[in-house]
Rosetta silent file (secondary structure, phi, psi, omega in degrees, C-alpha in Angstrom):
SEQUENCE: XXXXXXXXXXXXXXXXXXXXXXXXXXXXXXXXXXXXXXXXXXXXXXXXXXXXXXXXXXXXXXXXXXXXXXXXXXXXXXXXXXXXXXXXXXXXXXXXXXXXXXXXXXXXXXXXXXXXXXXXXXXXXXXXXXXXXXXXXXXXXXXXXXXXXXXXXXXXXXXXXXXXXXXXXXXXXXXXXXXXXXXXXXXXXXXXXXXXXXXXXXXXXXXXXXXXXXXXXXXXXXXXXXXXXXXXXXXXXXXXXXXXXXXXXXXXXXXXXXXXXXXXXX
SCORE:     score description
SCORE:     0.000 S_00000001
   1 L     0.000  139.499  179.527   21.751   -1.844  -10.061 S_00000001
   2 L   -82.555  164.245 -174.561   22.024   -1.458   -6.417 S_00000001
   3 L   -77.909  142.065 -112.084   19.752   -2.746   -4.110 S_00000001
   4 H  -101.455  -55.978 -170.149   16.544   -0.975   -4.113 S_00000001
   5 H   -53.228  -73.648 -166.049   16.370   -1.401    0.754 S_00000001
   6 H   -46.685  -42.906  168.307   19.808   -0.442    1.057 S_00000001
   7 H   -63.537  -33.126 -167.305   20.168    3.189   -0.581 S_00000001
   8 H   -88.894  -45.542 -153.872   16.354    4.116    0.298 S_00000001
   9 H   -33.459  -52.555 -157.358   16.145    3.556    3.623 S_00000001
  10 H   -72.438  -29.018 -167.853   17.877    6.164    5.441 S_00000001
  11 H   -96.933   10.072  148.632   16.198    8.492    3.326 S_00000001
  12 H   -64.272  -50.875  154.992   12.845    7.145    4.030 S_00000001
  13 H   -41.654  -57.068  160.356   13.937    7.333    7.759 S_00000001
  14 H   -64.366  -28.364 -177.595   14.343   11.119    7.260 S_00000001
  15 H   -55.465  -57.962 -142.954   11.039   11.603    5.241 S_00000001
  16 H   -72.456  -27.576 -164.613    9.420    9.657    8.136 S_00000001
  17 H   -63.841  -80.352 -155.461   11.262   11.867   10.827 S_00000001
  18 H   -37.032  -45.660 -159.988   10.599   15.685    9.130 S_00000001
  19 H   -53.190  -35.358 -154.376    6.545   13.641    9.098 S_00000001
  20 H   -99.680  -22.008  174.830    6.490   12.996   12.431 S_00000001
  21 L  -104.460   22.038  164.398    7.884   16.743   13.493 S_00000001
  22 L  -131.144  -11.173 -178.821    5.091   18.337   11.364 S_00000001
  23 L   -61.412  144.334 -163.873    2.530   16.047   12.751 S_00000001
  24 L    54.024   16.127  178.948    0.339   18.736   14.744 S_00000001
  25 L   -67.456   96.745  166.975    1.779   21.191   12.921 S_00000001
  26 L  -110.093   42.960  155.838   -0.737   23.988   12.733 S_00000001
  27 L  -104.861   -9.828  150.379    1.142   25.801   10.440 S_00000001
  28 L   -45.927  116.994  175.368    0.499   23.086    7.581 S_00000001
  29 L   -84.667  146.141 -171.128   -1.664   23.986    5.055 S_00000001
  30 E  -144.301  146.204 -158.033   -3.774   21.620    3.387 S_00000001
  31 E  -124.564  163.348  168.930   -5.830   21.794   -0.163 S_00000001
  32 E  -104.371 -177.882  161.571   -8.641   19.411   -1.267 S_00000001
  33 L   -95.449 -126.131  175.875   -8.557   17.272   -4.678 S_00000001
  34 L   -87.895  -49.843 -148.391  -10.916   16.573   -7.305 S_00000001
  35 L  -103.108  108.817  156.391  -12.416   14.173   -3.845 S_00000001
  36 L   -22.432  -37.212 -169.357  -13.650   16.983   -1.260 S_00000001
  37 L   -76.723  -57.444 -153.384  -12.373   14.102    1.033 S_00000001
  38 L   -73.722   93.978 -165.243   -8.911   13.591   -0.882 S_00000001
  39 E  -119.520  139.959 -162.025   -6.704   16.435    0.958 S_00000001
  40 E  -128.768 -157.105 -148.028   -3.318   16.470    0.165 S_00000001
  41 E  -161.407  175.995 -179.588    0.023   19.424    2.033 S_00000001
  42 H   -91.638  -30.535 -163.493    3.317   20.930    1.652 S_00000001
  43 H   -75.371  -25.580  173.875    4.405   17.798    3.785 S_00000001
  44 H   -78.532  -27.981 -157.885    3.481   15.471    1.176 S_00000001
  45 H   -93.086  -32.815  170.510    4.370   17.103   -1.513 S_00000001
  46 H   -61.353  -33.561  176.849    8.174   18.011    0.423 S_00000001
  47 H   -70.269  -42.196  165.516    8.360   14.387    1.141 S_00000001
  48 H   -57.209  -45.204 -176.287    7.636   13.157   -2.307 S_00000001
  49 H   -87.158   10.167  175.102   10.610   15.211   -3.725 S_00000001
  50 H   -72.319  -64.369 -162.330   12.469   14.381   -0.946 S_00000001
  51 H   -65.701  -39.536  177.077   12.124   10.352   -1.867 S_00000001
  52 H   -79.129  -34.050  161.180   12.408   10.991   -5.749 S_00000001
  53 H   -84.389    9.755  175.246   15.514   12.322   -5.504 S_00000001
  54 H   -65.918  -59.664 -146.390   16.754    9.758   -3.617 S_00000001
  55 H   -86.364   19.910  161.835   15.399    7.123   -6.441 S_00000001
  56 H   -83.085  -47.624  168.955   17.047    9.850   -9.059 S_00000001
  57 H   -75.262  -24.039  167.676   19.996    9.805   -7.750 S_00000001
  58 L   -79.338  -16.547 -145.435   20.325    6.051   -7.366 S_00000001
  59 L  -146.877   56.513  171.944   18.188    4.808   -9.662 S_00000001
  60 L   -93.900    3.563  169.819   18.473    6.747  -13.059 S_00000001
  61 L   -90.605   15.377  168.165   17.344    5.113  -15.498 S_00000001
  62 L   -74.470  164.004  177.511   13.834    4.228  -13.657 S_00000001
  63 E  -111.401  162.769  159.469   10.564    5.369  -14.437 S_00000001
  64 E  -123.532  121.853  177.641    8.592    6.943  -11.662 S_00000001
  65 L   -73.403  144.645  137.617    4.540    6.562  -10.714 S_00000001
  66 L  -138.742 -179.434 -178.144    4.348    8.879   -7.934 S_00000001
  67 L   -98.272   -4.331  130.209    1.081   10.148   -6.195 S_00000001
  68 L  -110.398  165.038 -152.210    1.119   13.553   -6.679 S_00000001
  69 L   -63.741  163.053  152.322    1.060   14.814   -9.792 S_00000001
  70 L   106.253    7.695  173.145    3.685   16.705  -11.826 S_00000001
  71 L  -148.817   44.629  147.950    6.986   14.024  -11.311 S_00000001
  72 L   -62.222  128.717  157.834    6.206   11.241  -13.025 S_00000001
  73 E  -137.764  173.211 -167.932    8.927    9.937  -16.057 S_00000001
  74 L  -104.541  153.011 -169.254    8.776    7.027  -18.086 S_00000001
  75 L   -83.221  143.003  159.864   11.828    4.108  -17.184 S_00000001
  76 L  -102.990    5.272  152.568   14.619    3.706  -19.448 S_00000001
  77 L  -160.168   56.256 -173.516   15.056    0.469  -18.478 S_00000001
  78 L    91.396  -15.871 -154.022   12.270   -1.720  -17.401 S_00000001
  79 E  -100.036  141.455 -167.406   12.345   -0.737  -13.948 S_00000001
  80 E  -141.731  150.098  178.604    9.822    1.344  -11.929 S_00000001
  81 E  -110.199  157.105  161.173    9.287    2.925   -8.342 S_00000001
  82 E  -128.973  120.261  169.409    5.352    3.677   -7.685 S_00000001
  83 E  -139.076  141.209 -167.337    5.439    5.695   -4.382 S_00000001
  84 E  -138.282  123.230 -147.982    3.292    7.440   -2.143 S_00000001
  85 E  -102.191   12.480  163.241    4.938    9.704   -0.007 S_00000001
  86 E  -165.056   70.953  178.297    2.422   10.169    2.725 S_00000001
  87 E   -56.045   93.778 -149.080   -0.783    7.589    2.769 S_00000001
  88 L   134.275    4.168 -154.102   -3.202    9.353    5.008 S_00000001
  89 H   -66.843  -62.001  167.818   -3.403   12.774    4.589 S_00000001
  90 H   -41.825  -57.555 -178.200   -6.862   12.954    6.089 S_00000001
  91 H   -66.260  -22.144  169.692   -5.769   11.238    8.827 S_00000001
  92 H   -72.556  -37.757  164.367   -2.371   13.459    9.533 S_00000001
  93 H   -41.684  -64.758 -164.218   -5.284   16.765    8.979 S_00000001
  94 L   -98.480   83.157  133.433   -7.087   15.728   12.380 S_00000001
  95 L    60.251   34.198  177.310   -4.252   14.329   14.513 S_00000001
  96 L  -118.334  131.804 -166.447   -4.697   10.775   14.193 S_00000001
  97 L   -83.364   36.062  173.785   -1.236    9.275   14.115 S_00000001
  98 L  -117.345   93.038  153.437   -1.854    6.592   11.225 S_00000001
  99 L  -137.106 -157.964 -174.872   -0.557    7.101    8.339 S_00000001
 100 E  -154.732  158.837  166.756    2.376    5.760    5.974 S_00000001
 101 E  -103.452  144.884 -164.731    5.031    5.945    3.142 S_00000001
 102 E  -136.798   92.859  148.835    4.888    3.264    0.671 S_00000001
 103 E   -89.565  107.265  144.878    7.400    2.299   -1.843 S_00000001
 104 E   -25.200   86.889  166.954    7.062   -0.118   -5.021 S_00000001
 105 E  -116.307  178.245 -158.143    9.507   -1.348   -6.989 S_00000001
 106 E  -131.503   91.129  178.743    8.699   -2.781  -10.173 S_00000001
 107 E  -104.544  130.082  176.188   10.932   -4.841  -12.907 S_00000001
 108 L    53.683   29.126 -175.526    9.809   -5.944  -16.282 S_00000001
 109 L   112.330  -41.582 -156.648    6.340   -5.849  -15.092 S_00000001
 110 E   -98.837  127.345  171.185    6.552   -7.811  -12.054 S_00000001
 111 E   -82.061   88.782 -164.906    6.465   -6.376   -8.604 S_00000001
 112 E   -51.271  -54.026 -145.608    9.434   -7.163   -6.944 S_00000001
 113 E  -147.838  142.633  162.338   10.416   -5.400   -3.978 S_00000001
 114 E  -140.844  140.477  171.717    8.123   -2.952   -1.140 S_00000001
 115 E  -137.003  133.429 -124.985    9.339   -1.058    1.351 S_00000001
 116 E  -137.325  131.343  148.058    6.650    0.495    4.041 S_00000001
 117 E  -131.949  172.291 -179.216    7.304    3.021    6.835 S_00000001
 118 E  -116.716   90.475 -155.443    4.579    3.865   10.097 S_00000001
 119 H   -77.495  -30.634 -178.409    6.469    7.426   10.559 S_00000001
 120 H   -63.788  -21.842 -161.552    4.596    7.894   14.232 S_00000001
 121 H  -126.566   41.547  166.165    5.862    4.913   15.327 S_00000001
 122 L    44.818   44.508  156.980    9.407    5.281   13.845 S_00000001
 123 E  -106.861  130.638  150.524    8.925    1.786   11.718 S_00000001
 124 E  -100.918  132.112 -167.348   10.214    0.674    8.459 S_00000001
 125 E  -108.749  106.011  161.175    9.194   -2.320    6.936 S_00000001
 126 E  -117.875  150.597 -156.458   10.917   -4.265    3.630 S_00000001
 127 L   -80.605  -24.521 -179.724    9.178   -6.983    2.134 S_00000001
 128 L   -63.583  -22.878 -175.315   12.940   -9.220    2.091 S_00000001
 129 L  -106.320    5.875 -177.828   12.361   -9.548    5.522 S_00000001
 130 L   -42.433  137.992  160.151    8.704  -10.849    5.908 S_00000001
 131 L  -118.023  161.716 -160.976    8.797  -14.026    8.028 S_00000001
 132 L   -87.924  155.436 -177.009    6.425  -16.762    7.830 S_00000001
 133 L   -67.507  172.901  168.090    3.315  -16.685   10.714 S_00000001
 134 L   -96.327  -46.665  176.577    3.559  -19.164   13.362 S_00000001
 135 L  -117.540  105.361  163.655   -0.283  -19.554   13.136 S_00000001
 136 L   -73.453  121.113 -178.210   -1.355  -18.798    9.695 S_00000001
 137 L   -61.559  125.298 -165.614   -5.121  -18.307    9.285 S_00000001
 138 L  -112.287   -0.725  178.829   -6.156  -21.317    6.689 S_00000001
 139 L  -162.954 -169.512 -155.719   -9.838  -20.520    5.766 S_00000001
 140 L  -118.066    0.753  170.426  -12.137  -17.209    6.112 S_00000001
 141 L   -90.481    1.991  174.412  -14.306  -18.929    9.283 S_00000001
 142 L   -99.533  -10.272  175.067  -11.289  -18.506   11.141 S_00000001
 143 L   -25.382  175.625  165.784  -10.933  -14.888   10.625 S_00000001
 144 L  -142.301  -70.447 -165.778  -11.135  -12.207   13.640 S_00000001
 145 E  -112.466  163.006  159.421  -10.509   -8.957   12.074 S_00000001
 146 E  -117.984  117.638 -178.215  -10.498   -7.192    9.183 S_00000001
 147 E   -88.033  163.235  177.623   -9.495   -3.992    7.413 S_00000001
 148 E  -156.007  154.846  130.533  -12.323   -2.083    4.999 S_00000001
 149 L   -40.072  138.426  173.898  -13.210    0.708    3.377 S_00000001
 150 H   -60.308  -33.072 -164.692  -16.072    3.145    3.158 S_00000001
 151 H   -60.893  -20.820 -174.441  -17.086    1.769   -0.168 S_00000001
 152 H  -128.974   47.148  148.357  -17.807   -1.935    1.985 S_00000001
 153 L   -47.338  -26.701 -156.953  -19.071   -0.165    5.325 S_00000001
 154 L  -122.878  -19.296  172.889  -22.290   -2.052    4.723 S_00000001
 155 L   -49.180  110.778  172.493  -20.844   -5.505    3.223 S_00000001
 156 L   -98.663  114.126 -178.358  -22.672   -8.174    5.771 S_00000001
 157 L   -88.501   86.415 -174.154  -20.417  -11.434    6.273 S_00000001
 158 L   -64.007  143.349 -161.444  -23.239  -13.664    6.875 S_00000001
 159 L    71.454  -43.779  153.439  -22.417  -16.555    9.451 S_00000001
 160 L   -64.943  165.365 -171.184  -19.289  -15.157   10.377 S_00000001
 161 L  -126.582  105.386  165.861  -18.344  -13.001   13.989 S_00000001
 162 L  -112.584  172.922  154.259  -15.472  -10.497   12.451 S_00000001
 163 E  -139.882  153.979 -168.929  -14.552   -7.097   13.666 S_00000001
 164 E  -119.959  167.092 -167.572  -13.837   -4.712   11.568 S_00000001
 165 E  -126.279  123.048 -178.163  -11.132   -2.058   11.179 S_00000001
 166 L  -116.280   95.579 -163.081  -11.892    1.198    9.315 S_00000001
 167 L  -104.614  -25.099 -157.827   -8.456    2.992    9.666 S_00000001
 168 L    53.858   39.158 -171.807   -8.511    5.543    6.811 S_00000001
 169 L  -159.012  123.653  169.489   -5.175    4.533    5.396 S_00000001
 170 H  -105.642   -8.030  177.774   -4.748    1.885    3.108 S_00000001
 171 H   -77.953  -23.269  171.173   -0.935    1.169    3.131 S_00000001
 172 H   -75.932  -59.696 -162.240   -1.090    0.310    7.169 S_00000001
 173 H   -53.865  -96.556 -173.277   -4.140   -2.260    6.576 S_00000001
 174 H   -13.917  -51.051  160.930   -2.436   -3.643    3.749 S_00000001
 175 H   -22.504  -81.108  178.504    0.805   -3.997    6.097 S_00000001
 176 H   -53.464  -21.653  165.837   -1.025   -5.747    8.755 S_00000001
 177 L   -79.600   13.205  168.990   -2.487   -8.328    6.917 S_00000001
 178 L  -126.601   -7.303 -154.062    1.223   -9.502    6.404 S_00000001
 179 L  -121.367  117.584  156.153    2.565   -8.169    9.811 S_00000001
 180 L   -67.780  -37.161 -163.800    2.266   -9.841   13.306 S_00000001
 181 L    61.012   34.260 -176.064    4.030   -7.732   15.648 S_00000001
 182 L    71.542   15.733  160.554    5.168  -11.407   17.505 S_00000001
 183 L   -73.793  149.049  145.433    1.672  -12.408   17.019 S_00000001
 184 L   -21.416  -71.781 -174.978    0.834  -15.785   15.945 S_00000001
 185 L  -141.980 -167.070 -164.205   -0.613  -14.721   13.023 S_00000001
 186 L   -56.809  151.453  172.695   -1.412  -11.291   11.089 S_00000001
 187 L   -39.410  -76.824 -179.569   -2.627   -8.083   12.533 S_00000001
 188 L   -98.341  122.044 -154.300   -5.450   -8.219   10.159 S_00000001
 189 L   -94.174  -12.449 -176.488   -6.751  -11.409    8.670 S_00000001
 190 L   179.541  150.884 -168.401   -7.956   -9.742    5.427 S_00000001
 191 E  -122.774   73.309  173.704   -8.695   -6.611    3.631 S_00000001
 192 E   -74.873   79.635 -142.555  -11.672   -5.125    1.700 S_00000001
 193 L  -107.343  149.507  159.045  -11.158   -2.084   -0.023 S_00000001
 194 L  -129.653    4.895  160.518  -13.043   -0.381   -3.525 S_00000001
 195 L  -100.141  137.540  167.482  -10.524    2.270   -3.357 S_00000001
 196 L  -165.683  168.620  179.362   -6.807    2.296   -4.722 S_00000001
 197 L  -145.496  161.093  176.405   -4.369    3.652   -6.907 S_00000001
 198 H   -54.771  -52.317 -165.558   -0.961    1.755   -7.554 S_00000001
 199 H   -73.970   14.958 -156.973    1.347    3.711   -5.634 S_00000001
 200 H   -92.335  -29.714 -158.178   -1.463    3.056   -2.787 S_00000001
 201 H   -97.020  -38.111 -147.996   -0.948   -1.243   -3.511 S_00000001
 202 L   -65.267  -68.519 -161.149    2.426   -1.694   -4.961 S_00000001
 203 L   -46.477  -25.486 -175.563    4.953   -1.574   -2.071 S_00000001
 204 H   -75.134  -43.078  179.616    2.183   -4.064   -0.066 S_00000001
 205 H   -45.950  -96.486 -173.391    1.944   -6.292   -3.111 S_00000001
 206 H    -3.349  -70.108  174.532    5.367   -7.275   -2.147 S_00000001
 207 H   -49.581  -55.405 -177.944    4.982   -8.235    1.040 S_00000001
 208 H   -40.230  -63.150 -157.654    1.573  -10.016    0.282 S_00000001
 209 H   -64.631   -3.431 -174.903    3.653  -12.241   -2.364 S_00000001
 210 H   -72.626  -51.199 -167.385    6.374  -12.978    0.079 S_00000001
 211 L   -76.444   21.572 -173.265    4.134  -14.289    2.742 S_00000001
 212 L    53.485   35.379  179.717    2.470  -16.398   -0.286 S_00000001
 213 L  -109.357 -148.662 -171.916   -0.815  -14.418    0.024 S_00000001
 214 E  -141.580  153.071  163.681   -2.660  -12.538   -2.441 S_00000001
 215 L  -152.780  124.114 -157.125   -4.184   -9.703   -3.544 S_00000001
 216 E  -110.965  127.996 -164.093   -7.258   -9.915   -6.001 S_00000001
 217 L  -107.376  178.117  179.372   -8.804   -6.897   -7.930 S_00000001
 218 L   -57.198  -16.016 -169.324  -12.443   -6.638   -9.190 S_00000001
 219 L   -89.934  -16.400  176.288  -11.136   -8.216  -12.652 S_00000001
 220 L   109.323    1.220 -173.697   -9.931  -11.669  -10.926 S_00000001
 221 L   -70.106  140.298  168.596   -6.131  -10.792  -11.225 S_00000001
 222 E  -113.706  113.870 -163.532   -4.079  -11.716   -8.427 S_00000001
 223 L   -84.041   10.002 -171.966   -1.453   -9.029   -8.921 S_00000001
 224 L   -90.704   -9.609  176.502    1.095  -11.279   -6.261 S_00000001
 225 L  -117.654    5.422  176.366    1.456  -13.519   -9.751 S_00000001
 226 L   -55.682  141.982  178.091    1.069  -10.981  -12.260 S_00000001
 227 L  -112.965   15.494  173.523    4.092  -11.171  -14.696 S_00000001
 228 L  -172.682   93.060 -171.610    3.047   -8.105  -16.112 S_00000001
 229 H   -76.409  -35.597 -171.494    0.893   -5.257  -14.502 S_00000001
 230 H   -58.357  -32.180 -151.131    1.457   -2.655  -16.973 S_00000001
 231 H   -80.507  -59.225  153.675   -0.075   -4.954  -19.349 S_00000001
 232 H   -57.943  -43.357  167.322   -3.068   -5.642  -16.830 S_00000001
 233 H   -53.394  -21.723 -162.355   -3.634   -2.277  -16.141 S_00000001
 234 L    69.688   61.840  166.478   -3.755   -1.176  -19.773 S_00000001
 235 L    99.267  178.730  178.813   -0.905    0.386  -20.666 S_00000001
 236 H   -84.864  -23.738 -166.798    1.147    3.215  -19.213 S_00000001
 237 H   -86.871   47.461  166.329   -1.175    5.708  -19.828 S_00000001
 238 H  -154.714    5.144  136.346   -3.480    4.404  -17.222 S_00000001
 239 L    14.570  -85.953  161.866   -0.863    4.313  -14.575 S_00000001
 240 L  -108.791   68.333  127.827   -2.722    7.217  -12.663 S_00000001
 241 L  -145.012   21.779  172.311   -6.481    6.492  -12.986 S_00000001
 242 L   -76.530  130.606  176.434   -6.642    2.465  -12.848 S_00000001
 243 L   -81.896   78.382 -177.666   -8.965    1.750   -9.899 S_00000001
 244 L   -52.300   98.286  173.457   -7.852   -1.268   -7.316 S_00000001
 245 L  -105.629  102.963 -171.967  -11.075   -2.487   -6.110 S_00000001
 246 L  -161.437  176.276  178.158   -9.947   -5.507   -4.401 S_00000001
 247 L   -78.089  173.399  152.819   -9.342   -8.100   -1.684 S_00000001
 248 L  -176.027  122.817  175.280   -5.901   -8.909   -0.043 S_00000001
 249 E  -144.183  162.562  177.181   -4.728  -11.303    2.743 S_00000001
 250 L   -62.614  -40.223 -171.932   -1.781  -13.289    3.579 S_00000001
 251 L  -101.435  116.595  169.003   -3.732  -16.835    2.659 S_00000001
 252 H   -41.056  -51.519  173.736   -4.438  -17.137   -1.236 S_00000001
 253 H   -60.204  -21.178 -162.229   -7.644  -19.255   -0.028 S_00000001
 254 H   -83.110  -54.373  179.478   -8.802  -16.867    2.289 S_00000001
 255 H   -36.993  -45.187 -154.285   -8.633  -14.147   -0.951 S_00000001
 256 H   -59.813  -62.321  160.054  -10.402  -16.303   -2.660 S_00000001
 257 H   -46.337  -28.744 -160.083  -13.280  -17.019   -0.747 S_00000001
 258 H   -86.549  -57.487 -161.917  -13.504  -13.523   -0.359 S_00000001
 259 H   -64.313  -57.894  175.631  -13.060  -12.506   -3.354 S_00000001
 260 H   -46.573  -69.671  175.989  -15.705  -15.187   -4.627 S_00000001
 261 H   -61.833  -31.446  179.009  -18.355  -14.000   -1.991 S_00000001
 262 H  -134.906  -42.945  179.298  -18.147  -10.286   -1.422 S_00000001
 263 H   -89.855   -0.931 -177.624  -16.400   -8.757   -4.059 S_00000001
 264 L   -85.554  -32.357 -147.369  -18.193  -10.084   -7.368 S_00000001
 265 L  -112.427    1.885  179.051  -21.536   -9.280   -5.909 S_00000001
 266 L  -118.467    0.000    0.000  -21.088   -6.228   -4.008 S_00000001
């Protein structure tokens, strides 16, 4: 099988391109979802078949996840992409220039490989190339920042002085807690989300497990050691509606603590 970085890239690089020349686009049209909130475009939906035939033509015997509906198949041979071809959709609707592409992949279960782009700011990301921090954050009283959710808007981290980052994307936060930018240490020291869908987590999961960190759902799994997600998730047929309510940072202890403190009880 060829390697999963080399073949996608350039055509993530164009996805991210056409994204970035439709950004302000106000001839894009945009629909809502089941979630009033949840708005999705012709740009997403051109970009998604843009990316699957990429993994079609390279990759045919794969299954595909993908995040809108209607191109999903089941793998013919163990192997899976979960992708989400524009993370952000609200945020590309009003002009705010954060959003992302995310790819998963996924062998025998185990999540292998992610590759991440930031199309405003012409970045691509693969998980092979994560480097280790210089100053790795080693406990949660050293924190600074944080990404969150609306669902933890209200989550008080008593005794600690954080700031928090409410971005409306979850595939950048998820980045940045593995990503320095020549910082010391991560963008983002940790991440508290109750929303997700796989193709939202996979491609990040990667990264997380490179940089030995974690990411811990409401059930206690730490999917950076799962040896079998379908298996945790329950099956294939739960693919698209298993709910990631979970934690995620570069430092397993930091997850932990987190995880331990704020996510059982809120």
């Amino acid at each position: 099988m060829p390697n999963m970085i080399d073949v996608l890239i350039p055509t993530i690089e164009e996805v991210a391109e056409y994204q970035r020349q439709a950004f302000g686009d106000r001839n894009v049209t945009f629909q809502t979802k089941a979630d009033k909130f949840d708005f999705v475009s012709e740009v997403d939906k051109r970009s998604q078949k843009k990316i699957l035939q990429a993994i079609e033509q390279y990759f045919p015997q794969s299954g595909i996840v993908a995040e809108e509906v209607g191109e999903d198949k089941l793998s013919k041979d163990g192997t899976w992409f979960a992708v989400d071809p524009l993370d952000g959709t609200a945020n590309f609707k009003a002009g705010i220039p954060l959003w992302a592409i995310s790819i998963g992949f996924i062998k025998d279960g185990v999540i292998e490989e992610g590759l991440i782009a930031l199309p405003y700011t012409a970045e691509v990301f693969y998980s092979g190339d994560v480097e280790p921090l210089a100053k790795p954050l080693k406990k949660l009283s050293e924190a600074q920042f944080y990404g969150i959710d609306s669902t933890f808007e209200n989550v008080q981290f008593d005794g600690l002085v954080l700031k928090r980052r409410q971005l409306g994307a979850a595939v950048p936060i998820l980045l940045w807690c593995c990503d320095s930018q020549n910082r010391q240490r991560a963008r983002l020291d940790f991440a508290l989300m109750g929303k997700g869908s796989l193709w939202d987590v996979c491609g990040a999961i990667a990264f997380l497990r490179q940089k030995g960190g974690a990411l811990i759902d409401g059930t206690g799994t730490d999917f950076t050691e799962c040896v079998d997600i379908f298996e945790i998730l329950g099956g294939l047929d739960r693919l698209r509606t298993y709910n990631f309510r979970y934690v995620a940072s570069a430092n397993k202890l930091v997850v932990k603590e987190v995880y331990r403190g704020y996510l059982l009880i809120n």
